[in-house]
VOGU-3710 file (C-alpha; in Angstrom, 3 decimals, decimal comma):
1> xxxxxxxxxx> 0,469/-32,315/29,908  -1,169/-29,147/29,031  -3,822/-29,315/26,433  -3,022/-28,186/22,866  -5,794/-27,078/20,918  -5,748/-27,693/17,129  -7,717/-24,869/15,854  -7,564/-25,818/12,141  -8,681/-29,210/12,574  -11,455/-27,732/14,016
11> xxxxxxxxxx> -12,280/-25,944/11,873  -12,963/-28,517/9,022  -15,726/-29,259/11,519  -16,442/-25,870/12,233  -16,934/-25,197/8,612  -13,563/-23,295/6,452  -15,705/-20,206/5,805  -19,508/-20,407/6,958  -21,737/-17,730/7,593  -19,362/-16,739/10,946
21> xxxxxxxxxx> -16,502/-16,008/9,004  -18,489/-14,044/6,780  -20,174/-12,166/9,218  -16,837/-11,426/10,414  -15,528/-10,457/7,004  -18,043/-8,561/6,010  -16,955/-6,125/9,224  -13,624/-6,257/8,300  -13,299/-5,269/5,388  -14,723/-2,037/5,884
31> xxxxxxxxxx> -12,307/-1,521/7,731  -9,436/-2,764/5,252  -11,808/-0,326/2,605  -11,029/2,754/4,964  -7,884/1,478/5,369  -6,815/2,490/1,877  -8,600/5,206/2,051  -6,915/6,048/4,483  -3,018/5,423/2,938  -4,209/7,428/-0,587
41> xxxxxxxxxx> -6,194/10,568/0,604  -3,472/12,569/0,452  -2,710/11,834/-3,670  -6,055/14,072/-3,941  -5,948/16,699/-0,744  -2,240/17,242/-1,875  -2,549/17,296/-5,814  -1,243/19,784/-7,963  -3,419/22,371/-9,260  -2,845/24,914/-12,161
51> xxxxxxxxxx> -1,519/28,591/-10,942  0,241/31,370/-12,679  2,113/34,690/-11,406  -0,204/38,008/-10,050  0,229/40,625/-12,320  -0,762/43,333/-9,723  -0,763/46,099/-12,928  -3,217/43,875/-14,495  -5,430/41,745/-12,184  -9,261/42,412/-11,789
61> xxxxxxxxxx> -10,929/42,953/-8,352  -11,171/39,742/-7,080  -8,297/38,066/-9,460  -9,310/35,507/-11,905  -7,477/33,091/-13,179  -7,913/32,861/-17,128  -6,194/36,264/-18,049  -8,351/37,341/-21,455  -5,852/39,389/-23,468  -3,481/40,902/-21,225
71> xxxxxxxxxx> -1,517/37,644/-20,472  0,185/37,604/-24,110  2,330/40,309/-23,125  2,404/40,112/-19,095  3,262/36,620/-18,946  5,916/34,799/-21,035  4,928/31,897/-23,110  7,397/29,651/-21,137  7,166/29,444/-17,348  4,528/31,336/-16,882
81> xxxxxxxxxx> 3,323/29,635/-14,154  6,620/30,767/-11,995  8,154/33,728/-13,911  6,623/36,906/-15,396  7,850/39,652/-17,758  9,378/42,501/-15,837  7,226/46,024/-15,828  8,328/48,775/-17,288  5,232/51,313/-16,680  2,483/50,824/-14,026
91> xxxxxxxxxx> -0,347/50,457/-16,427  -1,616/46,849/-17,969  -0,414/48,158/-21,716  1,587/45,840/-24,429  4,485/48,880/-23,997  4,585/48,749/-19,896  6,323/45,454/-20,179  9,846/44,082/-20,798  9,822/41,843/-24,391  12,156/39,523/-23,234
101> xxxxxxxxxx> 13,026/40,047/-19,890  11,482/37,997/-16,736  11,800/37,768/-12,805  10,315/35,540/-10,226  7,075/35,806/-9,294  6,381/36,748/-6,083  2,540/36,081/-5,585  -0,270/33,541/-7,667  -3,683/33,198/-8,841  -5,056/29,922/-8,502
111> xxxxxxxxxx> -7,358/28,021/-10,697  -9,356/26,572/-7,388  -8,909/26,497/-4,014  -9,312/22,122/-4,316  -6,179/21,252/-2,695  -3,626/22,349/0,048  -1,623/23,842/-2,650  -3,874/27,075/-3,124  -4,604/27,031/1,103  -0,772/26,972/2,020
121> xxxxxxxxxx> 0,212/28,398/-1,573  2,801/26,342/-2,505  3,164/27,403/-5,789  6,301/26,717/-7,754  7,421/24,765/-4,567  6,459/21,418/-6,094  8,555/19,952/-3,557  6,843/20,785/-0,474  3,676/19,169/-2,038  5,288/15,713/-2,683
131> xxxxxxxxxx> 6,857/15,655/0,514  3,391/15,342/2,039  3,362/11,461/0,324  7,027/10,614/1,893  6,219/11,817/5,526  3,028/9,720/5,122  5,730/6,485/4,329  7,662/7,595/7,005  4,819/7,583/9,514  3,870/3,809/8,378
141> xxxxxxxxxx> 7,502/2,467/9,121  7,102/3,791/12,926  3,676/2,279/13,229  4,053/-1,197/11,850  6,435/-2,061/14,961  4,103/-0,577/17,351  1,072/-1,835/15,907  2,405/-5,412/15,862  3,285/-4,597/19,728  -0,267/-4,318/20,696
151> xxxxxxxxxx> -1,859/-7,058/18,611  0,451/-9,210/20,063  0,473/-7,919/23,903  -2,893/-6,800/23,857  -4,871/-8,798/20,843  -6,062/-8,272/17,443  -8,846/-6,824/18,221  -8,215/-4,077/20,606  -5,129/-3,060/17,538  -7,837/-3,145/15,235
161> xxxxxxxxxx> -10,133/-0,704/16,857  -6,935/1,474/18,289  -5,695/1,772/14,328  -9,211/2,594/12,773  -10,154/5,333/15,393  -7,629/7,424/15,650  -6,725/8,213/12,330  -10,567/9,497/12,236  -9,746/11,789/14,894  -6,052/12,572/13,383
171> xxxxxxxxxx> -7,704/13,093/10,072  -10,462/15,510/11,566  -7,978/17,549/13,257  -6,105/18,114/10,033  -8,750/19,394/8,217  -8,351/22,651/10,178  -5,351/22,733/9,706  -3,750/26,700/9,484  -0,472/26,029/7,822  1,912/23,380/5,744
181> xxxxxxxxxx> 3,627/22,494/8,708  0,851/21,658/10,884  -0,459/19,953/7,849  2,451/18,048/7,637  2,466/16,681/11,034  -1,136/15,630/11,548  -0,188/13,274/8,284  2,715/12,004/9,873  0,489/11,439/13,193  -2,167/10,094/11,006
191> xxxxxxxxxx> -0,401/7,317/9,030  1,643/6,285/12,959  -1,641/6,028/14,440  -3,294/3,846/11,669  -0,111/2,553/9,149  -0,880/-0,834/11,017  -4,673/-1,209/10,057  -4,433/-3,244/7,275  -2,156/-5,871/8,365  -4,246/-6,186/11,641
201> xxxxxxxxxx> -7,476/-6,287/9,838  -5,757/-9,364/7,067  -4,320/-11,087/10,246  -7,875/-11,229/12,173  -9,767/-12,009/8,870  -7,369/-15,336/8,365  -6,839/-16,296/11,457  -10,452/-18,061/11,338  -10,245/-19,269/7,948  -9,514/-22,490/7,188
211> xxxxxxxxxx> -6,361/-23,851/5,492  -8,403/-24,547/1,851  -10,238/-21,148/2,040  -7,165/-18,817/2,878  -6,428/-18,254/-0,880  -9,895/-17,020/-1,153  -9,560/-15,056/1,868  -6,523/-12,963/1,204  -7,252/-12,217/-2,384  -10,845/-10,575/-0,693
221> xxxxxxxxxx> -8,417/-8,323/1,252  -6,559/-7,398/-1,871  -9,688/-6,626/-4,127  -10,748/-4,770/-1,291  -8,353/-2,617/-0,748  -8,347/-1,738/-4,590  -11,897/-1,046/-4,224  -10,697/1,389/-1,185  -8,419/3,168/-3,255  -11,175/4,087/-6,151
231> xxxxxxxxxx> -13,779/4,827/-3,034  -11,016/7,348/-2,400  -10,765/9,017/-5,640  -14,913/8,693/-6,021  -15,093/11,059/-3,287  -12,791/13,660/-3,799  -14,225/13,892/-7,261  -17,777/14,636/-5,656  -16,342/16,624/-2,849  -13,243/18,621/-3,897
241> xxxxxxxxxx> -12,545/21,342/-1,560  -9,757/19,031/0,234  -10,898/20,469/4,028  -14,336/19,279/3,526  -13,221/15,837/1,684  -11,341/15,357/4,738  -13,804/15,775/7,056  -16,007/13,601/5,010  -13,498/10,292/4,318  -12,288/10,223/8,577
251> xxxxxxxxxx> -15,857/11,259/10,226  -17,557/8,538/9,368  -14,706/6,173/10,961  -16,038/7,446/14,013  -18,108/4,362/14,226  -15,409/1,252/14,185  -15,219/2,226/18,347  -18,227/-0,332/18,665  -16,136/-3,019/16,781  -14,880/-3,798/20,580
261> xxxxxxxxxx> -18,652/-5,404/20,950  -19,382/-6,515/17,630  -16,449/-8,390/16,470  -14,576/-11,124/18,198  -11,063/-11,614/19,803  -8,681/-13,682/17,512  -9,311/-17,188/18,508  -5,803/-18,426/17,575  -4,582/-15,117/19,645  -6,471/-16,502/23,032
271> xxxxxxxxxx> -5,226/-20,195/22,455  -1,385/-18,211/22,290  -2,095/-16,626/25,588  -3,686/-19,559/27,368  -6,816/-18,364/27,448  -8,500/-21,500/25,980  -12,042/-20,868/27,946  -12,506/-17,687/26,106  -11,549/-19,321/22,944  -13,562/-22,155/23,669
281> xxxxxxxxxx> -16,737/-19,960/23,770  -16,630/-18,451/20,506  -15,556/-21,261/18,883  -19,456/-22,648/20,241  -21,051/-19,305/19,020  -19,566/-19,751/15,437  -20,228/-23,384/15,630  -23,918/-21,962/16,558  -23,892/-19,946/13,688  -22,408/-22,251/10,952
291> xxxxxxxxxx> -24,981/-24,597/11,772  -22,539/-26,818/12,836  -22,152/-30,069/15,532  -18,653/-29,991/17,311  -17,629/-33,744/17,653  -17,391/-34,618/21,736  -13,995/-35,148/21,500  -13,493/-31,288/20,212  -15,671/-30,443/22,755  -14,408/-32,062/25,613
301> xxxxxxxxxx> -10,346/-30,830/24,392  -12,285/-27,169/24,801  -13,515/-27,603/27,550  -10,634/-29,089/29,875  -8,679/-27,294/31,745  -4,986/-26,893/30,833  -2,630/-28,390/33,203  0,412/-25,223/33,541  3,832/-26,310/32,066  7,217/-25,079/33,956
311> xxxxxxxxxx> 8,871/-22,603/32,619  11,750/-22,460/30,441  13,843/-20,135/30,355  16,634/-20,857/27,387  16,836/-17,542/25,949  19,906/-16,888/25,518  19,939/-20,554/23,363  17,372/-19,180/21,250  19,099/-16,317/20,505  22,585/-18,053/19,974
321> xxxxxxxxxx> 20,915/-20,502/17,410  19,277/-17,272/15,892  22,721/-15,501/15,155  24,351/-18,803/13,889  21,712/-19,430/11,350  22,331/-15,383/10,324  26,134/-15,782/10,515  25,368/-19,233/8,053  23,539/-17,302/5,711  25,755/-14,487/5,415
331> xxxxxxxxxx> 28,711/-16,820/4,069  26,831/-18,397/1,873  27,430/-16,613/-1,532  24,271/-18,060/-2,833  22,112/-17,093/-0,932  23,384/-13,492/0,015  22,868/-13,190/-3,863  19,301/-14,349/-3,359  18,704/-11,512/-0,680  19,935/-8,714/-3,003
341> xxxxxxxxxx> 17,796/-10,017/-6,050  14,906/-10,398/-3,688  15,297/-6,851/-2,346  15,745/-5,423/-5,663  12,112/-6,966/-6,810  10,385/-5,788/-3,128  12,136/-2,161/-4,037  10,676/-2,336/-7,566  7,165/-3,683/-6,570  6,592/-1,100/-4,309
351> xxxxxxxxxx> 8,060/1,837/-6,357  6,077/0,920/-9,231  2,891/0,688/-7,457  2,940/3,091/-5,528  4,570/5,585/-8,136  1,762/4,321/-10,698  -1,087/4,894/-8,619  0,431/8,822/-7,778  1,286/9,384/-11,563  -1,763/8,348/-12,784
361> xxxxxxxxxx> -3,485/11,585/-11,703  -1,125/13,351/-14,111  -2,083/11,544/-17,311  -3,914/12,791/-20,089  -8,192/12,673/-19,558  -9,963/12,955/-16,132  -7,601/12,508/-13,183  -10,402/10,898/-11,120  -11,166/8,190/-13,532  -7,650/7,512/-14,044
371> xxxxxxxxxx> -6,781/6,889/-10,772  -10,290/4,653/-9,880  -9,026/2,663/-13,319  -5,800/2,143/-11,941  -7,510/1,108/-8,374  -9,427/-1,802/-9,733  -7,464/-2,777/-12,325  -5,641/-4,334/-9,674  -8,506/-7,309/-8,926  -8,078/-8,607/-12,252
381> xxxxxxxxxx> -4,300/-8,768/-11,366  -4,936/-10,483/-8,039  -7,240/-12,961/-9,955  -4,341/-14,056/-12,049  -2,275/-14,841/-9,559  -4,355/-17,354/-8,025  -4,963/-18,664/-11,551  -1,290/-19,369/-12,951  1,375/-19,770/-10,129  -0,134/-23,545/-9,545
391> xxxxxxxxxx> -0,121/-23,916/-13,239  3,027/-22,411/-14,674  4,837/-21,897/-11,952  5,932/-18,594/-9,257  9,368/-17,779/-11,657  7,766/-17,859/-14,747  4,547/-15,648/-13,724  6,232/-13,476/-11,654  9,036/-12,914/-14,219  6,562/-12,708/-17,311
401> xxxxxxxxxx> 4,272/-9,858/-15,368  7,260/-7,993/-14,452  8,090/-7,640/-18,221  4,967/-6,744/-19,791  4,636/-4,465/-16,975  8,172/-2,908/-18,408  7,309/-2,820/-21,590  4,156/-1,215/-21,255  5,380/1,863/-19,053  7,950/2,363/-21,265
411> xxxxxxxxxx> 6,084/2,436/-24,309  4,530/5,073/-22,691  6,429/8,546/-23,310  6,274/7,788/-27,141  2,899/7,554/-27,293  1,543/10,764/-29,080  -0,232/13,272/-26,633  -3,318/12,994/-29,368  -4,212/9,463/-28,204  -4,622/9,667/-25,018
421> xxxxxxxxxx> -6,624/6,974/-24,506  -3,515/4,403/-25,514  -1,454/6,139/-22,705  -4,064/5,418/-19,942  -4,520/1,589/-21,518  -0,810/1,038/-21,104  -0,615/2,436/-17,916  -3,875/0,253/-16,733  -1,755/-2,910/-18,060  1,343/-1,997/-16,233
431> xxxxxxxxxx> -0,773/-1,635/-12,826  -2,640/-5,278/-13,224  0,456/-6,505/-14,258  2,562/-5,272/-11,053  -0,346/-6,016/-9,245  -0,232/-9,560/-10,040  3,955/-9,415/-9,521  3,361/-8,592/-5,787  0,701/-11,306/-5,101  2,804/-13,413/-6,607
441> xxxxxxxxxx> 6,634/-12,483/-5,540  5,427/-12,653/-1,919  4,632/-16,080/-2,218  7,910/-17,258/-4,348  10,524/-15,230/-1,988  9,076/-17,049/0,837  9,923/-20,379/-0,979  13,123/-19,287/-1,732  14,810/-19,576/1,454  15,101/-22,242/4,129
451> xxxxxxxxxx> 12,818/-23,098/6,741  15,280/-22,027/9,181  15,542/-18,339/8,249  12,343/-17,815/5,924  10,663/-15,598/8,189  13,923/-13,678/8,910  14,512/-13,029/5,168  10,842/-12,705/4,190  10,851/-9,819/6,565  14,295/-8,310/6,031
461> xxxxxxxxxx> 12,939/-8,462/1,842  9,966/-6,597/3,292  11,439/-3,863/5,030  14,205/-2,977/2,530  11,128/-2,574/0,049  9,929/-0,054/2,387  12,230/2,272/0,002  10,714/2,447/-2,912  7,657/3,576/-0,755  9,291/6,354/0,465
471> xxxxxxxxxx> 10,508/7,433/-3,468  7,440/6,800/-5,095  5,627/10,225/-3,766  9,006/12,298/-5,226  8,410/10,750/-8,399  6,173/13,877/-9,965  9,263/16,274/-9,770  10,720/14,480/-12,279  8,130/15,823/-14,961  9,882/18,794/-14,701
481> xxxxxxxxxx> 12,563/17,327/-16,857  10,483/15,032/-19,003  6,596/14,642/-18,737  6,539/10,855/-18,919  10,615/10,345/-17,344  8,685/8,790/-13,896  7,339/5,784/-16,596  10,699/5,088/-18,205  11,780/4,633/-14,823  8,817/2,592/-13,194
491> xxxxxxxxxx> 9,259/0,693/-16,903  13,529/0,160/-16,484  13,138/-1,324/-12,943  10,081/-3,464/-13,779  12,028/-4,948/-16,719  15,152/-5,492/-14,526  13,564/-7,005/-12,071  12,048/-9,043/-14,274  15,035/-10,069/-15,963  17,309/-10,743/-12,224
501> xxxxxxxxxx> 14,458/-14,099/-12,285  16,863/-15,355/-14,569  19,256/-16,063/-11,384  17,019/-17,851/-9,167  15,320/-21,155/-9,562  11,851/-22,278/-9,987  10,146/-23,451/-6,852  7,189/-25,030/-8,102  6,010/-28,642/-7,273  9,436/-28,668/-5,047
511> xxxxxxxxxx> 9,986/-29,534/-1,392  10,701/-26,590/0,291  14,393/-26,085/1,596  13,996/-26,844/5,171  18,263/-26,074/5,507  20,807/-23,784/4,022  22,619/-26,713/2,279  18,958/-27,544/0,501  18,081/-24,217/-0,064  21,948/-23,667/-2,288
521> xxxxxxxxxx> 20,778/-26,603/-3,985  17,639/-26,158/-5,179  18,528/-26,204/-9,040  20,135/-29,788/-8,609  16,608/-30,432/-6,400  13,782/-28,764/-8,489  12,934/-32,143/-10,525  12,010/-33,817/-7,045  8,434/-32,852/-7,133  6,025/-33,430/-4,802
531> x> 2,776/-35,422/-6,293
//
């Protein structure tokens, strides 16, 4: 028989997380820190700026923006920004132009030059700029596939390095970039080239972790990548021209090329692909570096070589089982109902985030701040998480954070514009509270379906989330209608969501449903715990 290596019993003797793991942590979650750098930049290089219409009768030699006295009667008091008042004389007088009459503007003066909005004046175009954020989405939904390709086929840590180099040199590119539509391709480029980082980066962290330290593990990726994301805003607010703030966020990601020598393959990865001696030998070095003694039975199972099994070929079984258990699933009423409510909440989670994190630029106060609030605000979040859904159970915190995050962003638009401070505070709870949602909804859809289809449903949840990525950056054209409409929205769905909890059951201290029978039956199961 061929020799089957259990790699977390070893690793209770190994030691959960000992100074390898950290070592290797430590490495990777720079990475995961660039990471969101890399998934955010473009909330800052692509932000709106102030502009109003060139009044070529009026305009100084080079134009400034702030007007002086001529604007009360060049520029209306309403849409100034896209219309003016139509000439009558060419001379800047109170007489040469129309009281009442405007027509579009044709040319603008910008406050700054910050963003790609004065570069590739975009002006009154607000759609162009937002669609910046969606092609970024729509360059993560090609590279997840492909990603997962090469850490399988190739390992974890050759997808690692692939996925945090190239966006550096995708990212440097674009910084010279000489019009919108180049722009917009080198972002689409950039986010297919290194959409997969994260994920590869959690996968290699945990996959030497033991079972007991994985909570602690993952929750380090999460607070993380919320530091990441206020790293991201830190810098634009010290470096704002967005060419140079590009150039200084990818350069330095120049460097993870030498993570091919200083980081190790996936252990768990080289046991997959037979490759036990490999395995074997940095399972000694972290031994080695632990501190640890390997018992002689662990080290004689690494050490012997694994006889070759014959090879079976049943795929087409595989695949028929596959399509039964889909075909079982899709007549059960219960279940299919579980599906939509789960894809409503993964829509929600990620629309709300996302749009939260994009909006927040726009509230009242310092943009920067705002945004690096509404970054970390999301460890506190993650922190909760880990602290309640063993205590009160996944429904009940999942459906309770949900609310409160409602509430809060919908409280929001009837908050007067004179506290400001209030409308930041309620947008800060809303975050931690979603933030907390998506630790914990990940964990309580998985629980929610059967053993024989969890991954299948976990993953069809996940993808049909995917929308409310790809909404989230459109969100700011809706403050054309109503400043604050984007939080009654983020606010509606959050409470809905919440609310839809209200048709599934509570998973806590149950057995998992390992069929489709137990899994419809979970309400009539729930008070068989498990002590």
């Amino acid at each position: 028989m061929a020799v089957i290596v259990d790699l977390d019993a070893i690793l209770l003797e190994l030691g959960q997380f000992g100074r390898y793991q950290i070592r290797n942590y430590c490495f990777i979650m720079v990475v995961i820190l660039m990471s969101a750098v890399y998934n955010s930049q473009y909330i800052f290089a692509a932000a709106d700026i102030p502009y109003r219409c060139a009044v070529p009768e009026c305009e100084s030699s080079p134009p400034e923006f702030v007007t002086g006295s001529w604007g009360s009667w060049a520029l209306p008091d309403v849409g100034a920004s896209c219309e003016r008042l139509v000439p009558t004389a060419q001379e800047c007088a109170p007489s040469s132009f129309s009281a009442n009459e405007t027509k579009r503007c044709t040319s603008w003066v910008y406050e700054n030059h910050d963003t790609i909005v004065a570069d590739f004046d975009l002006a009154c175009e607000e759609w162009k700029r937002t669609l910046v954020g969606t092609i970024h989405v729509a360059g993560l939904f090609g590279a997840l596939p492909v990603t997962a390709y090469i850490s399988d086929m190739y390992g974890r840590r050759t997808a690692l390095v692939i996925t945090a180099v190239c966006p550096a040199l995708v990212g440097i590119i674009r910084a010279f970039s000489q019009s919108y539509i180049m722009y917009l391709c080198f972002e689409f480029i950039d986010a297919f080239v290194g959409g997969g980082l994260y994920s590869t980066g959690f996968i290699l962290a945990l996959e030497m972790v033991g079972l007991d330290k994985r909570v602690l593990g993952g929750n380090l990726v999460f607070c993380t990548w919320a530091v990441g994301e206020a790293l991201t805003a830190g810098v634009a607010w010290l470096v704002s021209y967005w060419r140079t703030y590009t150039l200084v966020i990818y350069a330095p990601s120049l460097i993870f090329i030498t993570y091919y020598w200083l980081i190790d393959e996936s252990v768990r990865w080289l046991l997959s692909k037979g490759r036990n001696k490999e395995a074997a030998k940095i399972i000694f070095k972290a031994a080695k570096m632990n501190r640890k003694e390997l018992s002689s039975d662990t080290i004689k199972l690494l050490t012997e070589e694994p006889e070759k099994l014959p090879q079976i070929d049943d795929k087409a079984a595989i695949q028929e089982d596959k399509t039964s258990i889909i075909m079982q699933i899709v007549r059960s009423k219960t279940l299919m109902l579980r599906l939509l409510v789960c894809s409503f909440w993964w829509i929600t989670l990620t629309f709300v985030y996302y749009g939260l994190s994009i909006n927040s630029v726009s509230l009242a106060g310092n943009s920067y701040v705002n945004y690096i609030l509404t970054s970390l605000v999301e460890i506190p979040g993650y922190c909760l998480s880990v602290l309640t859904l063993d205590r009160f159970g996944r429904k009940s915190c999942s459906m309770t954070a949900l609310i409160i995050c409602g509430l809060s962003l919908v409280a929001i638009p009837f908050v007067p514009v004179s506290i400001p401070w209030l409308q930041t505070t309620l947008n800060l709870l809303g975050k931690l509270c979603i933030s907390m949602a998506i630790s914990s909804v990940y964990i309580y859809t998985g629980e929610l379906f059967p053993t024989q289809a969890r991954q299948i449903m976990l993953g069809t949840c996940s993808m049909i989330g995917r929308i409310g990525n790809v909404v989230a950056p459109q969100t700011p054209l809706l403050m054309a209608y109503m400043e604050a409409l984007p939080y009654l929205l983020f606010g509606v769905m959050a409470g809905a969501a919440g609310l839809l909890m209200l048709l599934t059951p509570e998973t806590l201290k149950t057995h998992l449903p390992d069929t489709i029978e137990q899994a419809e039956n979970m309400d009539k199961q729930k008070k068989v715990t498990v002590e």
